[in-house]
C-alpha positions in Angstrom: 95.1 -3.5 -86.2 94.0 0.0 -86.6 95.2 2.4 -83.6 94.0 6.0 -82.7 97.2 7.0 -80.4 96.0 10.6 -79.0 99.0 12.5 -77.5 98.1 15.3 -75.3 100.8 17.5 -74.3 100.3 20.5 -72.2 99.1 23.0 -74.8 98.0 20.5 -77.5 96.4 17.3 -78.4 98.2 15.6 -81.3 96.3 12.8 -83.3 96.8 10.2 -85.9 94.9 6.9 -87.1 97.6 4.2 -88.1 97.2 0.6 -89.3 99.6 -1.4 -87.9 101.7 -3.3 -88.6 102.0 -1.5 -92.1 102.7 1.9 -90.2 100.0 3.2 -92.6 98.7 6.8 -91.6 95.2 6.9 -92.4 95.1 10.8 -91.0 96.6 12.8 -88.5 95.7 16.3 -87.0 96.7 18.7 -83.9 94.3 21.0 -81.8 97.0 23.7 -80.5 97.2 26.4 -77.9 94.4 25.3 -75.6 93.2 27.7 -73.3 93.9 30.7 -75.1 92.3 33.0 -77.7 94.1 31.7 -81.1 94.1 28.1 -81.2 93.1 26.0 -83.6 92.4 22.5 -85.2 94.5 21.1 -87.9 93.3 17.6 -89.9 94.9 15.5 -92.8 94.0 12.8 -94.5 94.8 11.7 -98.4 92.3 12.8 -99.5 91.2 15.9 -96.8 93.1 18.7 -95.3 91.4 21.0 -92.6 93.0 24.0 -90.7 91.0 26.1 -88.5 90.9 28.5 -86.2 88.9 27.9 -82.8 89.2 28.4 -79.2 89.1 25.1 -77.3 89.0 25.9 -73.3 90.9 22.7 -72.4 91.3 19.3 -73.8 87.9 17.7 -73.1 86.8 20.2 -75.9 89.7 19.3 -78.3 89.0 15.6 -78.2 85.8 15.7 -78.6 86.7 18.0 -82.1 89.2 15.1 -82.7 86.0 12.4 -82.9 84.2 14.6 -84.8 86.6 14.8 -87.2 87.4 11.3 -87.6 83.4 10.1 -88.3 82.7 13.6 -90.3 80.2 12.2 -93.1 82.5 13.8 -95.6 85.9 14.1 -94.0 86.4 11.6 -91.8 88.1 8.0 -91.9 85.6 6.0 -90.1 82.8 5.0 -90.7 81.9 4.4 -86.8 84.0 4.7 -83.8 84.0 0.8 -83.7 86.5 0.3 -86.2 89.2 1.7 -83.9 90.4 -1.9 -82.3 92.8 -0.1 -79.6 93.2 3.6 -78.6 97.2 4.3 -78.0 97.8 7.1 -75.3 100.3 9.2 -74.3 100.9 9.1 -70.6 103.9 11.5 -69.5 104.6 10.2 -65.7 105.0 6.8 -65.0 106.9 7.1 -61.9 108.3 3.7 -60.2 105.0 2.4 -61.3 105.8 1.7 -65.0 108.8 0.8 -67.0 106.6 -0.6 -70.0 103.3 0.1 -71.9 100.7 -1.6 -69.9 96.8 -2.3 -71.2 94.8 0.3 -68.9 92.4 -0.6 -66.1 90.9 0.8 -63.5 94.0 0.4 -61.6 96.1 1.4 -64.1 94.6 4.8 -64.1 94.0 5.4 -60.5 97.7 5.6 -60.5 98.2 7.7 -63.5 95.4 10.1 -61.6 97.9 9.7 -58.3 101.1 10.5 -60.1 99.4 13.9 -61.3 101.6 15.5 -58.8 104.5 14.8 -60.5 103.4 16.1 -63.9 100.5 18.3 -63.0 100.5 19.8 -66.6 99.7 16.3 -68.0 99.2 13.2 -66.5 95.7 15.3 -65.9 95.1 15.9 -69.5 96.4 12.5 -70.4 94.0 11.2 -67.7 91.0 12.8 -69.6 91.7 11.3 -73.0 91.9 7.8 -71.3 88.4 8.5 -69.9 87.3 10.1 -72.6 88.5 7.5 -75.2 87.3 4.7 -72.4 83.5 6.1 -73.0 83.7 6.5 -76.8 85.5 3.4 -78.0 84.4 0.7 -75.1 85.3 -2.4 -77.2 89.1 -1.2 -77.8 91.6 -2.0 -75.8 93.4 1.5 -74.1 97.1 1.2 -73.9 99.0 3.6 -71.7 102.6 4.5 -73.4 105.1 6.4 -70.6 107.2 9.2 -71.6 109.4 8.3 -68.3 109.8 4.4 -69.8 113.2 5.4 -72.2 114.7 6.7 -69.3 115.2 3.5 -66.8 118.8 3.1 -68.3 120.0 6.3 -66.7 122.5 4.8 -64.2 122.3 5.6 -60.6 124.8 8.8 -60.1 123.0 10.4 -62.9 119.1 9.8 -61.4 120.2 10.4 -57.5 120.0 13.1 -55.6 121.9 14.8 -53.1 119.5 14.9 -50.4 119.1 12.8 -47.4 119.1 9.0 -48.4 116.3 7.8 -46.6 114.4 10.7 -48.1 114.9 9.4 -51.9 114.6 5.8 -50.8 111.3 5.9 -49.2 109.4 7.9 -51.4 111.2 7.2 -54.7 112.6 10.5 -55.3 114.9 10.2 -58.7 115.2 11.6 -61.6 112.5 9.9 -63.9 113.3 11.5 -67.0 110.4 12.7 -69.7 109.7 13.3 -73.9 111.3 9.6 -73.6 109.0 8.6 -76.8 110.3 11.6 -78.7 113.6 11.1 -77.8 113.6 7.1 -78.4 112.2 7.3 -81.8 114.2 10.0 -83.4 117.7 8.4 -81.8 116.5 5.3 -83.6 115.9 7.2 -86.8 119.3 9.0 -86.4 121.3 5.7 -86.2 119.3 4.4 -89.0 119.7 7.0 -90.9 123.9 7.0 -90.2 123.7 3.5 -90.8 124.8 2.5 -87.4 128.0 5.0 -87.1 126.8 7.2 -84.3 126.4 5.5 -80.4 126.9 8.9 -79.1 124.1 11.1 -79.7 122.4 14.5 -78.3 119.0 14.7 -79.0 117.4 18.6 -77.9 113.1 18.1 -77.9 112.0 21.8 -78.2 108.4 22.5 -77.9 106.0 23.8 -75.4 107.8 21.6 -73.2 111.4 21.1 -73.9 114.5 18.7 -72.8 117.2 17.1 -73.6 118.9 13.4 -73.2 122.7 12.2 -73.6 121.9 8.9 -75.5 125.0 6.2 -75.7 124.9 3.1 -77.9 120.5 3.6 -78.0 119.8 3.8 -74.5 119.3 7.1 -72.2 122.0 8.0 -69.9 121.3 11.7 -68.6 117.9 13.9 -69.2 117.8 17.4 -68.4 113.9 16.9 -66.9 114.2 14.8 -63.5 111.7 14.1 -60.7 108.9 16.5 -62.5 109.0 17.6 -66.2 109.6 21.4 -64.9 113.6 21.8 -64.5 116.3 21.4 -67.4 115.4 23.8 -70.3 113.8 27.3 -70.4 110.1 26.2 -71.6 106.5 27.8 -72.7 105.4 28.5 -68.8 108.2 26.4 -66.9 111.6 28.3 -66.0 113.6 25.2 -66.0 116.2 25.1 -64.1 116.0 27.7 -60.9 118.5 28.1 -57.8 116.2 27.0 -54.3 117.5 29.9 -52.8 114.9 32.1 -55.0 112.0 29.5 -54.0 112.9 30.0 -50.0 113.3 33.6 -50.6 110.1 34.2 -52.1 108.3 31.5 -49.4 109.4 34.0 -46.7 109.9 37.3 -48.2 106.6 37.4 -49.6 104.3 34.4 -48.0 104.2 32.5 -51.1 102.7 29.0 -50.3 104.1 25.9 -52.1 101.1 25.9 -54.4 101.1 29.2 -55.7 104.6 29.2 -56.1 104.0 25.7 -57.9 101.9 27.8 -60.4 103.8 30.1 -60.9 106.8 28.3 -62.2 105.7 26.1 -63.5 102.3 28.0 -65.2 103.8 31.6 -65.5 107.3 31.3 -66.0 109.5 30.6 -68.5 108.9 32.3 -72.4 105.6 33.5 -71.1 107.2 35.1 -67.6 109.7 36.5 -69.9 107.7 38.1 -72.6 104.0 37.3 -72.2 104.1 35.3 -74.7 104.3 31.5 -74.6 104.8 30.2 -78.1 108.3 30.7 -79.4 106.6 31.9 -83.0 105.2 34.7 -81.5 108.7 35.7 -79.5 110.7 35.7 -82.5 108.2 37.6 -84.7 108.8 40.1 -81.3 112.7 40.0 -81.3 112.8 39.9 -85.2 110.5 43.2 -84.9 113.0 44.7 -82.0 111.0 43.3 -78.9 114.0 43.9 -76.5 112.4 41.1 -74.0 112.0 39.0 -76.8 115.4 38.6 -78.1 116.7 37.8 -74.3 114.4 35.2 -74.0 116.0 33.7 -77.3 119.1 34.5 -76.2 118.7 33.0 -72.9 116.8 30.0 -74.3 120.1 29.2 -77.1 122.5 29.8 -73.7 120.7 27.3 -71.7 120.7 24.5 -74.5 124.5 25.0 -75.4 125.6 24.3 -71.2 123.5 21.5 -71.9 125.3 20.2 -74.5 128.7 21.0 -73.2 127.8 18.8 -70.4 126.4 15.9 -72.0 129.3 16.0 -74.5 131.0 15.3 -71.0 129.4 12.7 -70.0 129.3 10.9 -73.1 133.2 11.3 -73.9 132.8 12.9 -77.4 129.7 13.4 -79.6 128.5 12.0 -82.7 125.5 13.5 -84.1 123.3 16.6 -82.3 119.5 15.9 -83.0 117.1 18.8 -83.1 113.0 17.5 -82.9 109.3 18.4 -82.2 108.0 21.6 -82.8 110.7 24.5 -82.5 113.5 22.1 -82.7 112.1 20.9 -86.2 110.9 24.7 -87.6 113.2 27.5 -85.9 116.0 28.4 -87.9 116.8 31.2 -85.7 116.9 29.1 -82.7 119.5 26.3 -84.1 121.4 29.0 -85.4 122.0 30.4 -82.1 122.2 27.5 -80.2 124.8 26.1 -82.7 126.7 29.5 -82.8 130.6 29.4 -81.5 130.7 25.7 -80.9 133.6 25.0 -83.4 135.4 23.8 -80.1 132.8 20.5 -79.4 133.1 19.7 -83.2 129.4 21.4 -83.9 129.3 24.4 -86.9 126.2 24.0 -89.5 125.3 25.4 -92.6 123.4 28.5 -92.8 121.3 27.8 -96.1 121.1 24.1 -95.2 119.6 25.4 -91.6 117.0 27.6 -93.8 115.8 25.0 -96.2 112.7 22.8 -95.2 112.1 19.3 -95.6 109.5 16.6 -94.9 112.0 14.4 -93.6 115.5 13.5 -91.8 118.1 16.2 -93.1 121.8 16.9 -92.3 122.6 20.8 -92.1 126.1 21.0 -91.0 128.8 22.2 -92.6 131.2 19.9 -94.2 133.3 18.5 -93.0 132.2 18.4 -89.6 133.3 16.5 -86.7 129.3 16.0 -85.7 126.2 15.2 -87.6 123.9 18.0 -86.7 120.2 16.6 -87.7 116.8 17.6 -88.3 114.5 15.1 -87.7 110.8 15.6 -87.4 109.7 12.9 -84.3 106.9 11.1 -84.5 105.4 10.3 -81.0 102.5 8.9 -82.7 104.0 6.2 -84.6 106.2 5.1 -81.6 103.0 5.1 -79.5 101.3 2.8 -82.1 104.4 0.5 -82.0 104.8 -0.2 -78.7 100.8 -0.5 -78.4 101.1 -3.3 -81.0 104.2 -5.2 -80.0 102.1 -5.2 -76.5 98.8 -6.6 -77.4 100.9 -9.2 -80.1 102.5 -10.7 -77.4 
């Protein structure tokens, strides 16, 4: 069964071409920072590696780079679109709607389309690569894989809230929980990896969109997303977590109306609110450099994740292993660093030339001996995607 799974995030489209069940990667690629002036494309396959610079508008442009790529006379790996027998997607919000991958219909993504509200950075993008992928590869099956899916195990005083009852019962109003792939398959890897020694686990997703989930014996118990992938951690143009207060204040101080203050917080805030820039690369070449916004927004960015993990060590009654993945999580030095700084208390101090080295895959860099595993571990979105799509249709 060979599988294109396309995961598009908010800022990016990520790619790969696996033959399952042999979990053989035939190529995978990224088209990053859509929108702006210095994105780019990046493609590998054995035998081929492509990185370029381009400007994609949005993500209808990126995909349709993706195909080229993938039937390029000399580059590609197909020799026509047909040999793709099913097209994986990515879909972040699955609301009450989904708790499982499901084959997509016309049904199927009327609702995704509906629960746009909910995620309006992605279930819209993730929308237009179901479309899209429905036009070019009309003999596969599409199979819709929800971030929110992981997160059904979060018990009942975690995923309520505090608002009127008949509120949250009538229009489903929990928290839903998001990144649940990423954090799924690199939990997995990290209990592999210990050889079944760690049911407590910490796993911090940092990328353009960032969270966090308290994992106990393999399934989610807290998130730090909830009813919309917005609150929790300090993101590329989300401020995460934000007292209401400032929301009512700025509604009738200043006439905001709920949309524009929707796009502002959730499309001008965070890193890029806080230093005009939204990639986390480009903030610590600033703070490195002496950018005085830039190293609050670091510092700010390590504070937030360590009150996350002080609380999650709470609720899971101890801590095993701490799990840094995707993007920054995987590649920022500085960032782990910080966040792991003056945690001796909760068991967590890591090497500082471990930190530095790089790897392609799982590695420990805490000191030793250490009361918790402190992990690396690159995530692979992609490869989950293509499992779950296959389990599905094997059924």
């Amino acid at each position: 069964m060979k599988i294109l799974v396309i995961n598009s995030g908010s800022s990016s489209i990520k790619f790969q071409v696996i033959v399952m069940p042999k979990k053989e990667t035939l190529c995978k690629g990224m088209v990053e920072r859509l929108g702006q002036e210095n994105g780019g494309i990046h493609y590998e396959s054995d035998s081929e590696s492509l990185h370029r610079t381009e400007n994609f508008k949005d993500h209808a442009a990126g995909l349709k780079a993706i195909i080229a790529l993938l039937t390029h006379p000399e580059m590609g790996i197909l020799g026509s679109l047909e040999e793709i027998d099913v097209v994986g997607h990515r879909v972040v919000h699955g609301g009450d709607a989904f708790d499982a991958p499901v084959r997509i219909n016309a049904n199927v993504l009327r609702t995704i389309k509906r629960l746009s509200s909910l995620a309006p950075l992605h279930n819209p993008a993730n929308a237009i690569g179901i479309e899209t992928a429905m036009k070019l590869f009309p003999k596969a099956e599409q199979v819709a894989v929800f971030d929110t899916a992981f997160h059904q195990t979060i018990p009942q005083k975690a995923y309520t809230y505090a608002i009127p009852k008949d509120l949250t019962e009538k229009h489903h109003i929990k928290v839903y929980g998001f990144h649940g792939t990423s954090h799924k398959y690199v939990s997995e890897q990290a209990m592999a990896f210990l050889n079944g020694s760690a049911s407590k686990i910490i796993s911090v997703h940092l990328g353009n969109g960032c969270s966090m989930t308290a994992i106990k014996d393999g399934k989610s118990i807290d998130h730090s997303l909830g009813f919309g992938p917005s609150n929790g951690l300090i993101m590329g143009t989300r401020s995460g977590d934000i007292d209401q207060s400032v929301i009512f204040f700025l509604m009738n101080t200043f006439g905001f109306s709920s949309k524009e203050l929707s796009q502002i917080l959730q499309k001008q805030s965070g890193l890029l609110g806080l230093t005009g820039f939204s990639d986390l690369r480009d903030i610590q070449k600033g703070a490195d450099a002496g950018n005085k916004d830039c190293q609050l927004a670091m510092a700010m960015t390590a504070y937030r994740i360590k009150k996350y993990i002080g609380s999650y060590v709470a609720a899971l009654n101890g801590l095993d292993a701490l799990i840094f993945t995707a993007g920054i999580g995987e590649n920022s030095d500085m960032l782990r660093s910080m966040v792991c700084k003056d945690m001796d208390a909760l068991g967590i101090a890591i090497d500082p030339i471990k930190n530095s080295e790089r790897s392609a895959g799982i590695r420990e860099i805490q000191k030793d001996p250490s009361g918790v595993k402190v992990l690396v571990i690159p995530t692979n979105e992609e490869l989950e995607i293509a499992k779950q799509s296959h389990t599905l249709l094997s059924i």
